[in-house]
C-alpha positions in Angstrom: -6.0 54.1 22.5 -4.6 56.7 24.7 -4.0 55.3 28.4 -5.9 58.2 29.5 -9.0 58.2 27.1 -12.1 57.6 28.7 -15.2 56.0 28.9 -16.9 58.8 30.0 -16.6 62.5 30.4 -16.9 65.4 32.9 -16.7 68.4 30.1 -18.2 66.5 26.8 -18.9 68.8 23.5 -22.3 69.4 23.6 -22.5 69.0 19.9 -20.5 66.9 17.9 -20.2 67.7 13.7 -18.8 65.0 12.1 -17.5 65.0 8.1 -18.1 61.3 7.4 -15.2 61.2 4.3 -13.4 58.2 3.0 -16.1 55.7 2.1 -15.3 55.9 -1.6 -11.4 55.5 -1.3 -12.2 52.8 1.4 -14.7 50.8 -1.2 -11.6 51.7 -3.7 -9.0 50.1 -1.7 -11.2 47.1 -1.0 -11.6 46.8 -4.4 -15.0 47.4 -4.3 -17.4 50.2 -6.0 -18.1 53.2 -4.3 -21.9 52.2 -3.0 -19.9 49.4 -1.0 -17.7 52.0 0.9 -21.3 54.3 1.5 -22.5 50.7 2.8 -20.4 50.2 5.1 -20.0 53.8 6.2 -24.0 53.9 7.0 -22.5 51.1 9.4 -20.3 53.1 11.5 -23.1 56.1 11.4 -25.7 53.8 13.6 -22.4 53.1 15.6 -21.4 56.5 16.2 -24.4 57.7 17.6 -24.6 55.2 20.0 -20.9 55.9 21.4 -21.7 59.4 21.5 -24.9 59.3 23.6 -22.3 56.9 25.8 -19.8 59.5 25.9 -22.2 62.4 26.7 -22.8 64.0 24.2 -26.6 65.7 23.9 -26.6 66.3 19.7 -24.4 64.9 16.9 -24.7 66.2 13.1 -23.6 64.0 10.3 -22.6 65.3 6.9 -24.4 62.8 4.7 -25.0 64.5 1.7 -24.6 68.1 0.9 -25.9 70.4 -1.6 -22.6 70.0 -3.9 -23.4 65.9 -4.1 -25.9 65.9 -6.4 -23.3 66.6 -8.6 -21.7 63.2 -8.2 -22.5 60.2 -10.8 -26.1 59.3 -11.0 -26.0 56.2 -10.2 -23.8 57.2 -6.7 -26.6 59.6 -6.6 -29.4 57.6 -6.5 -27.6 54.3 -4.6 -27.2 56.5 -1.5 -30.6 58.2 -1.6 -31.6 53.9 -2.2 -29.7 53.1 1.3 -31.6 56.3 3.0 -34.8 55.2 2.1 -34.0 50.9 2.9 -31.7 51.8 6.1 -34.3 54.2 8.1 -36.7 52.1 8.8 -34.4 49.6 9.7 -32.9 51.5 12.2 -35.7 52.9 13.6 -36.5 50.6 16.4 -32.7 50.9 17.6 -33.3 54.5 17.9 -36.5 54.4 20.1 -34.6 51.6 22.0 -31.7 54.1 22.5 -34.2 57.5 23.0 -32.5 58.7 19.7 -34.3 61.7 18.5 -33.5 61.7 14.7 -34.0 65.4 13.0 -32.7 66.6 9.5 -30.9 70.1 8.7 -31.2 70.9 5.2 -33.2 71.3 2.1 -35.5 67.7 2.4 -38.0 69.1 -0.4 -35.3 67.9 -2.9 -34.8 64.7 -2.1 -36.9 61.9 -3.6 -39.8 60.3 -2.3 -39.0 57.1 -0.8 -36.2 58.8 0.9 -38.2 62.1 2.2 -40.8 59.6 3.4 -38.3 57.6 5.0 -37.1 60.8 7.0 -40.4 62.1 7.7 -41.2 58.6 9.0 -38.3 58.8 11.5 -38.5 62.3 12.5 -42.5 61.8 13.9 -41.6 58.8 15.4 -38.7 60.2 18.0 -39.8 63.1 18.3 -40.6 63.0 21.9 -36.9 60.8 22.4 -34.6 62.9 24.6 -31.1 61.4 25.0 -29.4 62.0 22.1 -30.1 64.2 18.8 -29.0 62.4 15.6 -29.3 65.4 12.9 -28.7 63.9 9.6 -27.7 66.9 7.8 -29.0 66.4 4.2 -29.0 68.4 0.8 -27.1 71.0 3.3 -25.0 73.7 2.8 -23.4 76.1 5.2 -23.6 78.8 2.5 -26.8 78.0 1.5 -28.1 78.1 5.3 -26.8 81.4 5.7 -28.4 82.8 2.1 -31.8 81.1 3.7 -31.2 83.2 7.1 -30.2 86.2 4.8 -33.8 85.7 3.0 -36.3 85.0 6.0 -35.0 87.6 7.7 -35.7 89.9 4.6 -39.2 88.0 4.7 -39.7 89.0 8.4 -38.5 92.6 7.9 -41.0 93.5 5.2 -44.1 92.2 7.5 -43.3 95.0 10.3 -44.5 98.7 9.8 -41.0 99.7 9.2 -38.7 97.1 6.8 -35.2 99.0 7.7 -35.8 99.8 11.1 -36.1 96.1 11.9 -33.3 95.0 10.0 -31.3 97.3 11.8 -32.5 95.4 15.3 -31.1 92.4 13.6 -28.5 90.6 16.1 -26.1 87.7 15.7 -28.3 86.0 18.1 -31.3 87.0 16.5 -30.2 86.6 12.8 -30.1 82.5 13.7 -33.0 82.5 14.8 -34.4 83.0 11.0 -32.1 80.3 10.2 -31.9 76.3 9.3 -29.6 75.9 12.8 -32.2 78.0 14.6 -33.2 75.1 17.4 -29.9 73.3 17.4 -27.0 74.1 20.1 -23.6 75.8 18.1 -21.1 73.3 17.6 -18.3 72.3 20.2 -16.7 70.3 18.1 -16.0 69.8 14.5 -14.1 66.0 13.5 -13.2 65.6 10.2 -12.1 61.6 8.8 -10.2 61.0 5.6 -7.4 63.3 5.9 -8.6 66.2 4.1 -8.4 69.6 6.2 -10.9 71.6 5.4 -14.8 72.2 6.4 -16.2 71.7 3.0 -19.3 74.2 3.8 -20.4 72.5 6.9 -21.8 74.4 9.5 -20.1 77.6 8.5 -22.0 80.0 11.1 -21.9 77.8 14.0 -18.6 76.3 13.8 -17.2 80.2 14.0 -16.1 78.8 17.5 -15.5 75.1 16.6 -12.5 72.7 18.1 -11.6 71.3 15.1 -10.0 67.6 15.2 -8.8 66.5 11.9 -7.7 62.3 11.6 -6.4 60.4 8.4 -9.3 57.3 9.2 -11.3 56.8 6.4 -14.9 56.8 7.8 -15.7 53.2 7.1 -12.7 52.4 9.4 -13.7 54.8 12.4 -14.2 53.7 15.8 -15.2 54.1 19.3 -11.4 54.3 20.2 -11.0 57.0 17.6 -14.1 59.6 18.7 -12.6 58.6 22.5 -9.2 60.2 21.0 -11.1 63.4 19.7 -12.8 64.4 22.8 -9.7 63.3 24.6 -8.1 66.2 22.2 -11.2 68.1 22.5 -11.0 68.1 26.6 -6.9 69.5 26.0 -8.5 72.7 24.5 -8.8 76.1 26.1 -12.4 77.8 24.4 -11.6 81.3 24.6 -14.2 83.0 22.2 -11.7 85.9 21.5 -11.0 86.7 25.2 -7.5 86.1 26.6 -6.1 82.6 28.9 -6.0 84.6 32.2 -9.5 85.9 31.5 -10.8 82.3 31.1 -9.4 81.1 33.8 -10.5 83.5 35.7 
């Protein structure tokens, strides 16, 4: 660990995105089959949201499945919709200990029924949990969130008297607001394990002002010490949003 990486934080990110890769080339290098590596992945996930809410930070989205997935092998398919279904109830006591509040961004309709019960279950149950908000980000696309914006705000427009007048009022700020992100902060920072560099349509709109911290950790393998290393990274960044140093720091 960095000497000067912290247990806490002044200026934490807000909201934490996190691509959780590696898990099959982890179960691979174990020898094991690929359901092993999502095993123990699921693992570190009840981990991380635990160090987070230590370290300050208010949300945290995890890429657990996105729309491209269901294009893996069945069997992957259905093994981790199989752990979704087994592992939330599990874990729900250790989020109402910890005043987890667990909420979902994506298309749940999709999913089967044990699992969308199993997320159902665990959404009314913390609601009212204020600490920390675990969004399990599920049959999600970033592309496919925008496309949904793009449609309910077509939806909205044709209710009012006059369709293209009310498109035209349409803001960046308002836009979201017909969106799947709609009552979830932007994201601060964007952490991707695995060694891949790239967002793989993950919160395309609102990582358009990201911090984006790349590490060669497969997932299985990530730890406390590693997310203190990101927002130590994180903390080193100057957030402009297009305006210049001396403007920021003034």
């Amino acid at each position: 660990m960095s000497p000067h990486a912290k247990e806490t934080s002044s200026n934490p990110p807000y909201h934490v995105g996190i691509i959780m890769d590696g898990n099959g080339r982890w179960a691979k290098a174990q020898g094991k089959g690929r359901l092993e590596g999502h095993k123990k992945g699921a693992e570190v996930t009840r981990d991380i949201v635990r160090w987070a809410k230590e370290l300050g930070v208010k949300q945290i989205s995890l890429y657990a499945f996105s729309t491209e997935n269901w294009q893996r092998p069945k069997l992957e398919v259905r093994g981790i919709m199989s752990l979704l279904a087994i592992l939330l109830p599990k874990t729900l006591p250790e989020m109402m200990q910890n005043n987890v509040c667990f909420r979902t961004l994506g298309d749940i309709s999709a999913l089967p029924g044990n699992a969308k019960k199993a997320v159902a279950q665990a959404c009314e149950q913390t609601k009212n949990n204020t600490a920390i908000d675990l969004i399990l980000c599920l049959n999600y696309g970033g592309q496919q969130e925008i496309m949904a914006g793009i449609k309910e705000s077509l939806r909205w427009a044709l209710t009012t008297d006059n369709p293209e007048k009310a498109l035209e009022t349409l803001t960046l700020s308002t836009f979201r607001e017909h969106m799947w992100c709609r009552d979830i902060a932007p994201l601060d920072l964007l952490i991707r394990t695995g060694g891949e560099q790239r967002i793989s349509n993950f919160h395309l709109w609102d990582a358009a002002y990201a911090e984006l911290y790349f590490t060669d950790v497969l997932w299985p393998d990530f730890s406390k010490e590693h997310l203190l290393l990101a927002l130590e990274d994180y903390q080193r960044r100057e957030r402009r949003y297009g305006l210049t140093s001396e403007q920021v720091k003034s």
